[in-house]
GUROTOR-197700 format. One record per residue: residue number from 1; residue in three letters; x, y, z of N, C-alpha, C in turn. Coordinates in steps of 0.1 Angstrom, whole numbers. Layout:
BEGIN
<pt nr="NUM" rest="ALA" n_x="X" n_y="Y" n_z="Z" ca_x="X" ca_y="Y" ca_z="Z" c_x="X" c_y="Y" c_z="Z"/>
...
//
This chain:
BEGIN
<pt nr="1" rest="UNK" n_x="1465" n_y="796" n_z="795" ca_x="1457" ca_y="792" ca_z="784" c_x="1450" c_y="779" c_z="786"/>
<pt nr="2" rest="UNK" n_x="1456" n_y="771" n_z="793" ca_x="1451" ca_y="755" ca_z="796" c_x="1436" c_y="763" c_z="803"/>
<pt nr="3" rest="UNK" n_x="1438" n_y="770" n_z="813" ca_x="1425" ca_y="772" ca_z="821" c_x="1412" c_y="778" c_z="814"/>
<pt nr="4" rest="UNK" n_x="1419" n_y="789" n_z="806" ca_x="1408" ca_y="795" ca_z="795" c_x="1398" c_y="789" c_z="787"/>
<pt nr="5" rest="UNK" n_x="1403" n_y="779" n_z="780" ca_x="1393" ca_y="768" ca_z="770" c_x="1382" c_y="764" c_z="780"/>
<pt nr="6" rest="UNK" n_x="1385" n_y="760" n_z="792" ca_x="1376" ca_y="751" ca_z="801" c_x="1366" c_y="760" c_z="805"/>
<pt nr="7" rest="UNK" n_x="1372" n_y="772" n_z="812" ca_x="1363" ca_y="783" ca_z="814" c_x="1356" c_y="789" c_z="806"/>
<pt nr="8" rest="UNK" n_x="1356" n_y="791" n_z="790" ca_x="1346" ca_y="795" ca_z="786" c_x="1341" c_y="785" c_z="781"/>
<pt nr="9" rest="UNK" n_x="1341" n_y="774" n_z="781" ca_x="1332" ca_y="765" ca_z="777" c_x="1320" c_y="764" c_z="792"/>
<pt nr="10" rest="UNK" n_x="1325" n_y="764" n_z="802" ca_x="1315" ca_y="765" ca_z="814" c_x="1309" c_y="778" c_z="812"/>
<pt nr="11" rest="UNK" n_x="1315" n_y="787" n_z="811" ca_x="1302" ca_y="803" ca_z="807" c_x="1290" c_y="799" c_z="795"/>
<pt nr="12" rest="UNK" n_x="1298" n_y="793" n_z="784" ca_x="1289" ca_y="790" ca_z="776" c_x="1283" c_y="782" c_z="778"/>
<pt nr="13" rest="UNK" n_x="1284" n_y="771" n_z="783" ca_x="1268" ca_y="762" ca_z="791" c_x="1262" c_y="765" c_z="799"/>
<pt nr="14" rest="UNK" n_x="1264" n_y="775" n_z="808" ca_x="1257" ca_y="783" ca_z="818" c_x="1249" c_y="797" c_z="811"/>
<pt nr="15" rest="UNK" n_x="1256" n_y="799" n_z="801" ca_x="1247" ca_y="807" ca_z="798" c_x="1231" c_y="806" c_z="788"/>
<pt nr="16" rest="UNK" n_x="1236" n_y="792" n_z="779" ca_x="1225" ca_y="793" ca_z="771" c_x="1215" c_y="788" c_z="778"/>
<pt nr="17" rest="UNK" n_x="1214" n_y="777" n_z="787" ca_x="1197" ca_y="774" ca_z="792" c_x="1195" c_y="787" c_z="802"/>
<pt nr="18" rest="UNK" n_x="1200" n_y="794" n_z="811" ca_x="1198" ca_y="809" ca_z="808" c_x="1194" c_y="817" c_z="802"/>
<pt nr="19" rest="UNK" n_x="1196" n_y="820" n_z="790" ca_x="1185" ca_y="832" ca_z="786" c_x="1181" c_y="820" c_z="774"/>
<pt nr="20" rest="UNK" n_x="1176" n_y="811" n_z="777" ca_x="1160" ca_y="800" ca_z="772" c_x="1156" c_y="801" c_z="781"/>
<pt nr="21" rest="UNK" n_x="1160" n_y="804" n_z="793" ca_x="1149" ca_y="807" ca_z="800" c_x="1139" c_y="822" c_z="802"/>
<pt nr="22" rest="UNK" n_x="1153" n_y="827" n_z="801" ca_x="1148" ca_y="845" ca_z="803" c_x="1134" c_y="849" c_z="787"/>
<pt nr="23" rest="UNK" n_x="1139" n_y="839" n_z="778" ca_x="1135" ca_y="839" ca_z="765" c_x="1118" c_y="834" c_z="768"/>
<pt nr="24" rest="UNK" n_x="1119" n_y="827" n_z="777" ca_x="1102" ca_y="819" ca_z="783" c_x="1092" c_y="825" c_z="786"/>
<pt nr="25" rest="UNK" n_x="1083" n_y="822" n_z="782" ca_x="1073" ca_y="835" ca_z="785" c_x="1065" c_y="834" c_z="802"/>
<pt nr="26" rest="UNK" n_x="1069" n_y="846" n_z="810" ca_x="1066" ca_y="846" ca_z="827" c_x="1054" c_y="840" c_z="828"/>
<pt nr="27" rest="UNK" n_x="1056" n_y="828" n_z="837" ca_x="1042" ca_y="824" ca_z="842" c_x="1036" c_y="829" c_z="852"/>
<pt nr="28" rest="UNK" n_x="1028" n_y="837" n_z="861" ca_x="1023" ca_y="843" ca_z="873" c_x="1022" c_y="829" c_z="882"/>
<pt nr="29" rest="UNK" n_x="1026" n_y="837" n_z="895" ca_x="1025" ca_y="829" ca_z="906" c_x="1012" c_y="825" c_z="909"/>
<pt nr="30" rest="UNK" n_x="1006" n_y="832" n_z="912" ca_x="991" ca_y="832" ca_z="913" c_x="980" c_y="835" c_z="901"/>
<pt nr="31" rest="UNK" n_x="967" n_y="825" n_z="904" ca_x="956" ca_y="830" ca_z="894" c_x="955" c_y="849" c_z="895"/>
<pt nr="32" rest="UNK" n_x="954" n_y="851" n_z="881" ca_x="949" ca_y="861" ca_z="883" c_x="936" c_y="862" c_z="879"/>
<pt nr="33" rest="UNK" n_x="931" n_y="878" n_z="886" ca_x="923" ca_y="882" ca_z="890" c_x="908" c_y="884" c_z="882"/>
<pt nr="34" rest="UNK" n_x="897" n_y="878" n_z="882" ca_x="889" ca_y="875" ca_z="873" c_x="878" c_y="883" c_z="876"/>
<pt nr="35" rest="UNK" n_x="878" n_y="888" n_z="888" ca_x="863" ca_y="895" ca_z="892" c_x="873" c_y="906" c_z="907"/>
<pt nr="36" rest="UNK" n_x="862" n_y="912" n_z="914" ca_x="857" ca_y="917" ca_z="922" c_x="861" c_y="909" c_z="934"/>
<pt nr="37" rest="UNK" n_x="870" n_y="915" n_z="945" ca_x="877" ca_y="908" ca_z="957" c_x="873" c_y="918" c_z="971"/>
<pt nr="38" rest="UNK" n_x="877" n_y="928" n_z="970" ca_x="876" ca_y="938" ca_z="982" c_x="857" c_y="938" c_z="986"/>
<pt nr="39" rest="UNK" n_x="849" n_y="936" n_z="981" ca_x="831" ca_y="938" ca_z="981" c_x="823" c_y="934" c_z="968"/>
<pt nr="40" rest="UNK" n_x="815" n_y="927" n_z="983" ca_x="809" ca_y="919" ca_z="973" c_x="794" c_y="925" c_z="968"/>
<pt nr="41" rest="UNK" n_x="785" n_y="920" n_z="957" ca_x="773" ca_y="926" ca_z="952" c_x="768" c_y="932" c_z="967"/>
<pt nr="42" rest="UNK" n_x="765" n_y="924" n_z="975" ca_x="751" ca_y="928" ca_z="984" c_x="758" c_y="942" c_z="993"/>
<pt nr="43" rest="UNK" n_x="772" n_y="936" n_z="996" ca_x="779" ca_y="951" ca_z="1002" c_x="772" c_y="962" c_z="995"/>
<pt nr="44" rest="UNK" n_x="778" n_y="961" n_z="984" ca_x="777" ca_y="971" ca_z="971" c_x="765" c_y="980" c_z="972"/>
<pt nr="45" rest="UNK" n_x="752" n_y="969" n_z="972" ca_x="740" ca_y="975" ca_z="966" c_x="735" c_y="981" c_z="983"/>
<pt nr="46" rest="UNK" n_x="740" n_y="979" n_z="992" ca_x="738" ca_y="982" ca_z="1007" c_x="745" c_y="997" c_z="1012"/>
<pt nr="47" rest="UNK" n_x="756" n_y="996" n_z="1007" ca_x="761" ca_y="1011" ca_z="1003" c_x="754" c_y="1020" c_z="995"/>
<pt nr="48" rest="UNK" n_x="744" n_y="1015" n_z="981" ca_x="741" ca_y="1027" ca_z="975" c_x="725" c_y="1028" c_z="980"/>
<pt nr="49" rest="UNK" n_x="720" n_y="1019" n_z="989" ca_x="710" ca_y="1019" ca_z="998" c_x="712" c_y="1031" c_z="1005"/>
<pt nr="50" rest="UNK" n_x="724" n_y="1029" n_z="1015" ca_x="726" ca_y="1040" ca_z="1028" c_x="728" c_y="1054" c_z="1017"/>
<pt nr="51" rest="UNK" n_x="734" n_y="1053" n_z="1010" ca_x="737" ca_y="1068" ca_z="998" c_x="722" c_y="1075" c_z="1002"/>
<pt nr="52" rest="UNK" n_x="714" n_y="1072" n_z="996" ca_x="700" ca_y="1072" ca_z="989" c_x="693" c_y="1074" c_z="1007"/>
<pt nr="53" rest="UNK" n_x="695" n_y="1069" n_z="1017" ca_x="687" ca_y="1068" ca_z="1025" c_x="692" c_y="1077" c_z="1036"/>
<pt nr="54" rest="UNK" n_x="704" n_y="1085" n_z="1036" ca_x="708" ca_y="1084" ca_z="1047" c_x="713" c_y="1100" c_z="1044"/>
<pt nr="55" rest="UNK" n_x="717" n_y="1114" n_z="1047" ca_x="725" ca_y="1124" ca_z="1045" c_x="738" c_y="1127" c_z="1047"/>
<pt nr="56" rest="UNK" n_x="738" n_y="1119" n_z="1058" ca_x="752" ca_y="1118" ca_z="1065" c_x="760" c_y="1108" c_z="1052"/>
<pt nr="57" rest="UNK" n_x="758" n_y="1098" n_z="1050" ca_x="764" ca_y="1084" ca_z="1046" c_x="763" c_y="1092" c_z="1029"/>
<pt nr="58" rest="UNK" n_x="756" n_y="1104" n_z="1025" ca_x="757" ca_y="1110" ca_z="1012" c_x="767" c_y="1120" c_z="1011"/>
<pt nr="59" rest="UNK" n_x="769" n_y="1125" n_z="1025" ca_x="780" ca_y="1137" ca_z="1025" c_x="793" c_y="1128" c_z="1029"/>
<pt nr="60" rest="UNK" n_x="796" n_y="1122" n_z="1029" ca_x="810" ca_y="1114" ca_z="1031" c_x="809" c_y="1109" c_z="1017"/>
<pt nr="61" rest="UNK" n_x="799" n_y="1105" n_z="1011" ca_x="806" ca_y="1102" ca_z="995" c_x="811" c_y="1112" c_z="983"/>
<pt nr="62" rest="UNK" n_x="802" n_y="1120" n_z="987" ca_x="803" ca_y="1134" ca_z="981" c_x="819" c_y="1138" c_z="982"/>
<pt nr="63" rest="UNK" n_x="823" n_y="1137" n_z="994" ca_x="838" ca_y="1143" ca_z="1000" c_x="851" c_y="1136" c_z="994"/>
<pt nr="64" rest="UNK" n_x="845" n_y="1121" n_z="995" ca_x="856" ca_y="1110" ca_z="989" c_x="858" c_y="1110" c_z="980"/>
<pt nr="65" rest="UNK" n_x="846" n_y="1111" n_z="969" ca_x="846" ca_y="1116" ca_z="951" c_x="853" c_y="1131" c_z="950"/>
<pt nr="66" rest="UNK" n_x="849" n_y="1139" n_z="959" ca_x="859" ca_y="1152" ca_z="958" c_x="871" c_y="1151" c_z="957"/>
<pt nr="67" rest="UNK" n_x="876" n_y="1144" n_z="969" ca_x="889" ca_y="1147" ca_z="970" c_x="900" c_y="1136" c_z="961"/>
<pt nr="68" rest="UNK" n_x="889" n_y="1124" n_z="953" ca_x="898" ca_y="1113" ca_z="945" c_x="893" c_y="1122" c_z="933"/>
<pt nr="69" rest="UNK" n_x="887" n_y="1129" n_z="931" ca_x="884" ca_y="1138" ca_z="916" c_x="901" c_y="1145" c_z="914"/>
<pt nr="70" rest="UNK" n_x="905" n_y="1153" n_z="924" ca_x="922" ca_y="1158" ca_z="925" c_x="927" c_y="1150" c_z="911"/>
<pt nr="71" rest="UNK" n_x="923" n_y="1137" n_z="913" ca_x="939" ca_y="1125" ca_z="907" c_x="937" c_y="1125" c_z="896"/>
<pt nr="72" rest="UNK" n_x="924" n_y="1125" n_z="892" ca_x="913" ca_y="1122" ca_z="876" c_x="925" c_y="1127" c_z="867"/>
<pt nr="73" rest="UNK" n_x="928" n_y="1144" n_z="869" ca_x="934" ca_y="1150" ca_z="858" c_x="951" c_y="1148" c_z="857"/>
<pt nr="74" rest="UNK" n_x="952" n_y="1137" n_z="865" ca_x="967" ca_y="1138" ca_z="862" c_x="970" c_y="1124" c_z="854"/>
<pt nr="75" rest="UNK" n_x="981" n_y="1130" n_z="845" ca_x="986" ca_y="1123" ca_z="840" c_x="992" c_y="1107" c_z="840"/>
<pt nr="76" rest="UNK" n_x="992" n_y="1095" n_z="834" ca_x="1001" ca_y="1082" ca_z="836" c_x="1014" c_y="1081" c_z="841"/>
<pt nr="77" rest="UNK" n_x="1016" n_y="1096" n_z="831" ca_x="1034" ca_y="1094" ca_z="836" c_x="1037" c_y="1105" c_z="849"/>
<pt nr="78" rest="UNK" n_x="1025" n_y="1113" n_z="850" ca_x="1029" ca_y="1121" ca_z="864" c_x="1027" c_y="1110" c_z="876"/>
<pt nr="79" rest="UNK" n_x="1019" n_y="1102" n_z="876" ca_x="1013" ca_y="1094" ca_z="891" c_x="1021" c_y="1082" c_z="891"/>
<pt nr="80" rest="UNK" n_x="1032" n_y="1078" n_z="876" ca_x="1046" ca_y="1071" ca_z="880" c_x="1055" c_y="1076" c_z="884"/>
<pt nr="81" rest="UNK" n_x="1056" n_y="1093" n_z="880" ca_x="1066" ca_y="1094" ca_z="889" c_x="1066" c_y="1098" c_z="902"/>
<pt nr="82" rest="UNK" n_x="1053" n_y="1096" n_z="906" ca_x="1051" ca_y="1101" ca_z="921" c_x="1062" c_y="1087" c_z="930"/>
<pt nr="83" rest="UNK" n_x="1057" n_y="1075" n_z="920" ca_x="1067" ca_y="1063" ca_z="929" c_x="1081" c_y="1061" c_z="923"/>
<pt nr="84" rest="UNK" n_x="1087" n_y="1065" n_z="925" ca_x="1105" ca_y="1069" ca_z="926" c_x="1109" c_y="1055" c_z="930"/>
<pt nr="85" rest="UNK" n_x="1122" n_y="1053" n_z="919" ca_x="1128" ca_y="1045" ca_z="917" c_x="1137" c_y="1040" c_z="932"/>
<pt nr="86" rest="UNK" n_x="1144" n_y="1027" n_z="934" ca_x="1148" ca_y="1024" ca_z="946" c_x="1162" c_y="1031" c_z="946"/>
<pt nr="87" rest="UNK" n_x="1165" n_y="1039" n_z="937" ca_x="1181" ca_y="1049" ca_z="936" c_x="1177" c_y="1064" c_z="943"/>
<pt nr="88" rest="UNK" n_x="1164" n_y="1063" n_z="951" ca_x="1162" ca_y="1074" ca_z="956" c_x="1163" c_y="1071" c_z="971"/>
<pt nr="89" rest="UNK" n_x="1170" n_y="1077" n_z="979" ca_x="1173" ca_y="1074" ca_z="994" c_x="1160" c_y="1071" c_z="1000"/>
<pt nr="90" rest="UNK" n_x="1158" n_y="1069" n_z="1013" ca_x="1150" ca_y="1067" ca_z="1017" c_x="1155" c_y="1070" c_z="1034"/>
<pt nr="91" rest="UNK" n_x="1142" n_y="1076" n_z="1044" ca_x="1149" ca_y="1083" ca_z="1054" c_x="1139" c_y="1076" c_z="1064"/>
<pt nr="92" rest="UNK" n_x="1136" n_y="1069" n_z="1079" ca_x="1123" ca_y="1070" ca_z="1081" c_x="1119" c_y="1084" c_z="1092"/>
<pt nr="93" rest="UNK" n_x="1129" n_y="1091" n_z="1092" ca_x="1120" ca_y="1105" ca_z="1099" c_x="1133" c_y="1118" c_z="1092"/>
<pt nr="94" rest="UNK" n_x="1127" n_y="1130" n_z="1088" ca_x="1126" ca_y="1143" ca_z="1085" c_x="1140" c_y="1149" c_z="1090"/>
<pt nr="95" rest="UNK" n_x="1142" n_y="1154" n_z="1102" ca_x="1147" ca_y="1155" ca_z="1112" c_x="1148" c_y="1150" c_z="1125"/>
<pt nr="96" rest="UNK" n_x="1151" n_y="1149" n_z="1132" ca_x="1152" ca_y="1145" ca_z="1151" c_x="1152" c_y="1156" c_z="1156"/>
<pt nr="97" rest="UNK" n_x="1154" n_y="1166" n_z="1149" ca_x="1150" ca_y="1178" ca_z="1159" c_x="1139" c_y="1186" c_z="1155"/>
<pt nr="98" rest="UNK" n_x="1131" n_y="1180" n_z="1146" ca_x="1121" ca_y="1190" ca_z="1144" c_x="1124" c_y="1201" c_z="1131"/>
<pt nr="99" rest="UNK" n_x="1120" n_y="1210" n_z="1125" ca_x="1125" ca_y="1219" ca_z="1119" c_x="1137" c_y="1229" c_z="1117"/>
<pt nr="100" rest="UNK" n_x="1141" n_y="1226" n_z="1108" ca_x="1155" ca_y="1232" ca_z="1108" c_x="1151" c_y="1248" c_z="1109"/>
<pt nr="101" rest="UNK" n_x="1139" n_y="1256" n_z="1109" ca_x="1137" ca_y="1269" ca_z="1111" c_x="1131" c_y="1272" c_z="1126"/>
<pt nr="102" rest="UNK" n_x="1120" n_y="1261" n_z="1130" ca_x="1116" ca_y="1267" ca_z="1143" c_x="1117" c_y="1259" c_z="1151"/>
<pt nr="103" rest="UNK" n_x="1123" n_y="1244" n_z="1147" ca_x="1129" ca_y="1234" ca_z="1159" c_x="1116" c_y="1229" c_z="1163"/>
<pt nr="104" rest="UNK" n_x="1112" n_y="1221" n_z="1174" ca_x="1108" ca_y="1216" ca_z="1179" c_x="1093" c_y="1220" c_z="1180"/>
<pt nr="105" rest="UNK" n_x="1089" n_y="1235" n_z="1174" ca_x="1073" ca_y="1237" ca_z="1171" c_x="1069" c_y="1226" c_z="1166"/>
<pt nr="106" rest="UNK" n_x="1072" n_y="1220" n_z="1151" ca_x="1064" ca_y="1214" ca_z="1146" c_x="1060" c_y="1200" c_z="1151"/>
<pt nr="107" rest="UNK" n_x="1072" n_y="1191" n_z="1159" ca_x="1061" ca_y="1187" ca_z="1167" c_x="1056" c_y="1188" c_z="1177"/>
<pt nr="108" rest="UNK" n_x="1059" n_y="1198" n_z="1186" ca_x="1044" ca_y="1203" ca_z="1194" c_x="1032" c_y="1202" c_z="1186"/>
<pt nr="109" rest="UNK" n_x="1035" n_y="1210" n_z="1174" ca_x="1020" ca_y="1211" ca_z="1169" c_x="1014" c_y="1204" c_z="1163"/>
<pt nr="110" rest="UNK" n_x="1020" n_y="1191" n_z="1159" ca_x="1013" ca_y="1178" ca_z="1154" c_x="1009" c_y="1166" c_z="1157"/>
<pt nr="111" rest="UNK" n_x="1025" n_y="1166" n_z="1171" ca_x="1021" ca_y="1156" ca_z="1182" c_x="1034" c_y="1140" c_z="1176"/>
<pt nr="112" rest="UNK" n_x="1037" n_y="1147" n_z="1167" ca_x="1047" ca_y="1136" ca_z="1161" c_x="1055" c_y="1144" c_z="1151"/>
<pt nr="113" rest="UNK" n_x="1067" n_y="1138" n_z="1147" ca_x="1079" ca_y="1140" ca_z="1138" c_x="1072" c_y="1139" c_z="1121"/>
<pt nr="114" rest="UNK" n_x="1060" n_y="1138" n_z="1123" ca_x="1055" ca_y="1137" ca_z="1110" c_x="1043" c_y="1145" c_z="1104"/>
<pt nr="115" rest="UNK" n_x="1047" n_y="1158" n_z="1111" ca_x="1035" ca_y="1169" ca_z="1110" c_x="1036" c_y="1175" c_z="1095"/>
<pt nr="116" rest="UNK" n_x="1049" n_y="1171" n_z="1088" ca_x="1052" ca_y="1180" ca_z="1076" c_x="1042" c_y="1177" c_z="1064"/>
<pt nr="117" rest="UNK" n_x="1042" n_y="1194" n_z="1059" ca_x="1031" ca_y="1191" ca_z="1046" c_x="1036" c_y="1181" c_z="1035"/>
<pt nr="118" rest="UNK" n_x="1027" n_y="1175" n_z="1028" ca_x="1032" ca_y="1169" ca_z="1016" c_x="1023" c_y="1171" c_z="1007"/>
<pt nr="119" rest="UNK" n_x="1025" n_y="1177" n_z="993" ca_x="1021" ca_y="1181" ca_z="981" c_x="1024" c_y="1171" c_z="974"/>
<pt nr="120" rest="UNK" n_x="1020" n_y="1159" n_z="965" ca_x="1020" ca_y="1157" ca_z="950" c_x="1024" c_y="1164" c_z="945"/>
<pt nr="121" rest="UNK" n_x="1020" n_y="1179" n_z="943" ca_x="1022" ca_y="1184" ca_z="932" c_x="1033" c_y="1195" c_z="934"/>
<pt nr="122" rest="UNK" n_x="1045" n_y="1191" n_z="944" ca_x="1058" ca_y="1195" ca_z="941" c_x="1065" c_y="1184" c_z="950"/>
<pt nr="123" rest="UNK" n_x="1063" n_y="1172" n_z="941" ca_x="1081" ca_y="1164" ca_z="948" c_x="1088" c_y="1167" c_z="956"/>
<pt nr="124" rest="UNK" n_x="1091" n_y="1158" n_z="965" ca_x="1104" ca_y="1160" ca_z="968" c_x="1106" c_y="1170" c_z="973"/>
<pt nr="125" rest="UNK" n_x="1097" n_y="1175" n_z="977" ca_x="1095" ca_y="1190" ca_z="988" c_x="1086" c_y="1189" c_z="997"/>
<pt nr="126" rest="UNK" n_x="1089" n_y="1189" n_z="1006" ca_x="1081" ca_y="1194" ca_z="1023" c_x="1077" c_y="1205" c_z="1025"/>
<pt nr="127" rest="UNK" n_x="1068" n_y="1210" n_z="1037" ca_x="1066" ca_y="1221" ca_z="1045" c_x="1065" c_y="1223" c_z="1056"/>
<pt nr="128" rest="UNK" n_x="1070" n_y="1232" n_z="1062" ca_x="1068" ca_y="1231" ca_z="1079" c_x="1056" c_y="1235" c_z="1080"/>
<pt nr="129" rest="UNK" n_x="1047" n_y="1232" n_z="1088" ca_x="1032" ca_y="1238" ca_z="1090" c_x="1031" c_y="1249" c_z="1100"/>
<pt nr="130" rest="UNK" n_x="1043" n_y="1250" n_z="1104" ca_x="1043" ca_y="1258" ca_z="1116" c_x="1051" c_y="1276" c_z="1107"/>
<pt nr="131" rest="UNK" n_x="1064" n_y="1273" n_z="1102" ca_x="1067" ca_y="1286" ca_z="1098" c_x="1065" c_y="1288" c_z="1081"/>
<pt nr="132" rest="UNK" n_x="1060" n_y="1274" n_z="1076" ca_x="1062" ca_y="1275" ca_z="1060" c_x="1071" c_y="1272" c_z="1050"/>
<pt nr="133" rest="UNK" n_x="1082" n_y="1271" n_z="1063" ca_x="1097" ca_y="1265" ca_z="1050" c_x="1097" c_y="1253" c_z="1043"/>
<pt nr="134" rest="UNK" n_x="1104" n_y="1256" n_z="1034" ca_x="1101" ca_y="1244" ca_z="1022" c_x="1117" c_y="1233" c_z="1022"/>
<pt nr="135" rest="UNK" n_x="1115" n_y="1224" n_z="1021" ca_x="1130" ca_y="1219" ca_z="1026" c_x="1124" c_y="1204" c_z="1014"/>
<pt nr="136" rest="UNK" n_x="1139" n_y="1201" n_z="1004" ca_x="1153" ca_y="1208" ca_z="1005" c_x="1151" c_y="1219" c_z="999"/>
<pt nr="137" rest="UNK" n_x="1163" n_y="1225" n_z="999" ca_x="1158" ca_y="1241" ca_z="995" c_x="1166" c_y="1238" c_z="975"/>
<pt nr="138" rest="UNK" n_x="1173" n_y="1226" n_z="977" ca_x="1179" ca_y="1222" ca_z="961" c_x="1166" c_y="1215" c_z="953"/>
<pt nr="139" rest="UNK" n_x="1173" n_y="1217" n_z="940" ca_x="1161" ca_y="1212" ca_z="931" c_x="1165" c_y="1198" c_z="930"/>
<pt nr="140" rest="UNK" n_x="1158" n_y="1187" n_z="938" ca_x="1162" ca_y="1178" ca_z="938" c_x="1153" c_y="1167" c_z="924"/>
<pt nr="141" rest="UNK" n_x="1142" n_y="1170" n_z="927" ca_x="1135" ca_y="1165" ca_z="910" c_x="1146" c_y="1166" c_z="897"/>
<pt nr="142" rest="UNK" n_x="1147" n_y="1180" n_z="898" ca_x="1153" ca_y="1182" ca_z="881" c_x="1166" c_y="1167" c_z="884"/>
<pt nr="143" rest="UNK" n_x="1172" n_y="1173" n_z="895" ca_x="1184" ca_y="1159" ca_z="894" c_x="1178" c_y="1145" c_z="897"/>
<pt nr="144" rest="UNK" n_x="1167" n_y="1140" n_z="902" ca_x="1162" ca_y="1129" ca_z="897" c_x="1160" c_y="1127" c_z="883"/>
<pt nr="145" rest="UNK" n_x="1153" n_y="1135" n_z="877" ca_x="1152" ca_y="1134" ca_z="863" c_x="1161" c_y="1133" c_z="855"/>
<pt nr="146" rest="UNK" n_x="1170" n_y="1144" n_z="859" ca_x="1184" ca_y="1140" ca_z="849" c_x="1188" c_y="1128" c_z="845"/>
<pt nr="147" rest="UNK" n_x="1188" n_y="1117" n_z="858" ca_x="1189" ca_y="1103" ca_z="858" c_x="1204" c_y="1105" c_z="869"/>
<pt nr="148" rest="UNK" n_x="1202" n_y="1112" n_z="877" ca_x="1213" ca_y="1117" ca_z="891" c_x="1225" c_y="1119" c_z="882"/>
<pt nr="149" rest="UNK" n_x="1225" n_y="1130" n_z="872" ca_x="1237" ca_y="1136" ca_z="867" c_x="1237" c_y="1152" c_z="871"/>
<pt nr="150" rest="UNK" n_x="1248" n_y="1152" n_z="873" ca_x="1253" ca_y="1167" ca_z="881" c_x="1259" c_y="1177" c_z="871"/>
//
């Protein structure tokens, strides 16, 4: 009992300028961002020069606006959960042997351990490009969603 009084009196002074501070409103490390960093005006107006001047330099915009058009229709909360929380493993290769159906095709046919398809628009699922299989073959989303309850 002698040690108890002392100890929570140390919790309680440790805790309150702790959350005054938590209580504080975040200052950013850095200024933030007030303008335009990645290109500048004359870039800018030089690119829509070559647009306008050039067919080549019009069909590569065309393609890039195509293929970022994909994202337009998706949702806030679908393109967060594309980035998964840090309770989701993390691997940095597939297999070492290649496909668990045709083995070692896929990478012949890609030239690397990273030939596998990847969809957005089914999580958490792969493809072999070579026979098609989809791996994992478990619904691993729904049990992310659950919040990893079985």
């Amino acid at each position: 009992m002698k040690h108890l009084i002392p100890l929570a009196l140390l919790v309680l002074c440790c805790a309150a300028p702790a959350s005054a501070a938590l209580a504080a409103e975040r200052q950013p490390k850095y200024p933030l961002k007030t303008a335009r960093t990645l290109h500048r005006d004359d870039a800018i107006a030089r690119a829509r020069e070559n647009l306008a001047k050039y067919p080549s330099a019009k069909r590569v915009a065309d393609n890039i606006i195509k293929r970022a058009d994909a994202w337009v229709d998706w949702t806030d909360e679908d393109l967060r959960f594309l980035l998964t929380s840090s309770d989701v493993p993390r691997a940095f290769a597939v297999n070492a042997n290649g496909c668990p159906q045709c083995g070692g095709k896929i990478i012949e046919k890609s030239g690397s351990d990273y030939g596998w398809i990847i969809d957005p628009k089914r999580p958490f699922k792969i493809k072999c490009p070579v026979d098609g299989s989809v791996y994992p073959t478990n619904d691993y989303e729904a049990y992310y969603r659950s919040g990893f309850k079985t």
